[in-house]
N, C-alpha and C positions, 0 to 999 in steps of 0.2 A: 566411593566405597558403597553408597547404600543400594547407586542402580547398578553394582556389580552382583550384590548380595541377592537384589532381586533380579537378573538374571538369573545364578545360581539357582534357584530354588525354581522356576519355571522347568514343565519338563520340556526334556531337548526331546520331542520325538518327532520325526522327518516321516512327514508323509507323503507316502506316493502316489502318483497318477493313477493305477491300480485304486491305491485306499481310498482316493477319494469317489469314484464310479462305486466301488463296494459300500461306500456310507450311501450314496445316492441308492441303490438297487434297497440295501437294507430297510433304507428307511420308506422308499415305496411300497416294500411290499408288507411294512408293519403300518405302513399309515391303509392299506387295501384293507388289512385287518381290520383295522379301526374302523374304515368305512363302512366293513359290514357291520360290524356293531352299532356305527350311524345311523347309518337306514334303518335296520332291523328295526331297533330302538323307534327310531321315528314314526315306521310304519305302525307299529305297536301302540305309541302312542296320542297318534293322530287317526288312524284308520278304525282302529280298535276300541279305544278308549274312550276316542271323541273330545281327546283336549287341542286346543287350538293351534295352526301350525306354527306361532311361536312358541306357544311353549313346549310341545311336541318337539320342534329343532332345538330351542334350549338343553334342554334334558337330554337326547341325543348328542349332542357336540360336546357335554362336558362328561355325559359316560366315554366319549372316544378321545375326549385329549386323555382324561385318564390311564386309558388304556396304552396309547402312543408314548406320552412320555412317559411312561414304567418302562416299557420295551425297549424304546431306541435309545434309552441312557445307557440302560446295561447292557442290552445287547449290537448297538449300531456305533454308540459313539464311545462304548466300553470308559464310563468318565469316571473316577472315585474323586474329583472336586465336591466343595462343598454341596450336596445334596440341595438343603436348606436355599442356599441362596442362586442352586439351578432355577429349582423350584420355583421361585419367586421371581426369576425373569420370564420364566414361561409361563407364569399366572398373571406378568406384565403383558405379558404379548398377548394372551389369549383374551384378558376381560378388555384388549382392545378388539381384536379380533370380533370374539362372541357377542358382544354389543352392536357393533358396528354389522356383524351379516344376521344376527336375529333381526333388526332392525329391516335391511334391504330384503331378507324373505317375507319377513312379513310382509311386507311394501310388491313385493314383485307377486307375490302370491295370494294376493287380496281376489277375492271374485274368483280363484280360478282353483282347479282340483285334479286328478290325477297324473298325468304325463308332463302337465307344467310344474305343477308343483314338486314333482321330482327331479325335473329337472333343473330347477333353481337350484335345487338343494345340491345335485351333482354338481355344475357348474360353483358353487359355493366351496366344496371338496375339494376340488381342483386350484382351486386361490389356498386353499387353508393349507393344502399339502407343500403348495411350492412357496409360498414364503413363510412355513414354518420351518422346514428345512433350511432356508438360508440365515434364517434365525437362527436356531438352533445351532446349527454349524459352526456359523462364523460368529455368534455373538454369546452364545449360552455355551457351548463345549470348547470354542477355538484352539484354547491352551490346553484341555485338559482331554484330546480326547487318547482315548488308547492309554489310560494314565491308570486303569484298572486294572489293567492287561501283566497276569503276573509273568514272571520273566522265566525263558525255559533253561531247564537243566542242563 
C-alpha cells in the first residue's frame, strides 16, 4: 500500500528525446549567461580591484551559481518541488564544487597572469557546466522536472 501511495503522488511526466536535448541547449545557454557574469565579475574583481585570484573567482562562481540556478529551475527544468530542499542539494554540490576549484585555480594560477589565468578559469567553466547539469538533472530535478508546467486548456 504505501509504495503504491508513493507512486501515486510522484509525477507521471514522460519525457522525450526532444525534452531531454531541450533541457541540455537550455541549460547551456543559461549557464553561458552565467559565464558572462563569471568572468565579468572576475575580471572586475581581480584586474580592477586587485583582490586575489581566489578570491576574485570565489566571488565570481557564487554571483553565477546564483544566477544559474534561479534561471534553470524555472526556466529549464520548469520544477515546483520543494525549493528549500533543491536548494540545498545544490548548495551540496556547489560548496563541494567551489572548494575544491578555488583551491585548483588558485594552485594552477600561482606566478602566472593573463591568458593563463583565464584560461584556468574557462577550463574550470567547462567542468562546472557539465557536471552541474548532470546533477542537476538527474539527482536535484529527476522527478520533478516539468512539474511547474501548468496544464493547457
Amino acid at each position: 500500500m504505501e509504495n503504491n501511495l508513493t507512486e501515486e503522488l510522484k509525477p507521471q511526466i514522460k519525457l522525450t528525446k526532444r525534452d531531454h536535448y531541450i533541457h541540455a541547449l537550455k541549460f547551456l545557454l543559461f549557464s553561458i549567461s552565467a559565464g558572462v557574469i563569471q568572468i565579468s565579475s572576475f575580471a572586475l574583481f581581480s584586474d580592477v580591484a586587485h583582490l586575489t585570484t581566489k578570491l576574485s573567482y570565489f566571488i565570481s562562481i557564487v554571483l553565477s551559481v546564483i544566477w544559474n540556478y534561479t534561471f534553470n529551475r524555472k526556466f529549464t527544468f520548469k520544477s515546483a518541488n520543494n525549493i528549500p530542499i533543491a536548494m540545498l542539494k545544490v548548495a551540496g554540490y556547489n560548496a563541494i564544487f567551489i572548494t575544491a576549484s578555488t583551491w585548483w585555480v588558485g594552485e594552477l594560477t600561482t606566478d602566472v597572469s593573463g591568458f593563463i589565468k583565464y584560461l584556468v578559469i574557462f577550463l574550470t567553466m567547462v567542468v562546472n557546466l557539465i557536471t552541474e547539469f548532470l546533477f542537476t538533472k538527474f539527482y536535484v530535478y529527476h522527478n520533478a522536472i516539468n512539474t511547474a508546467v501548468k496544464p493547457q486548456k
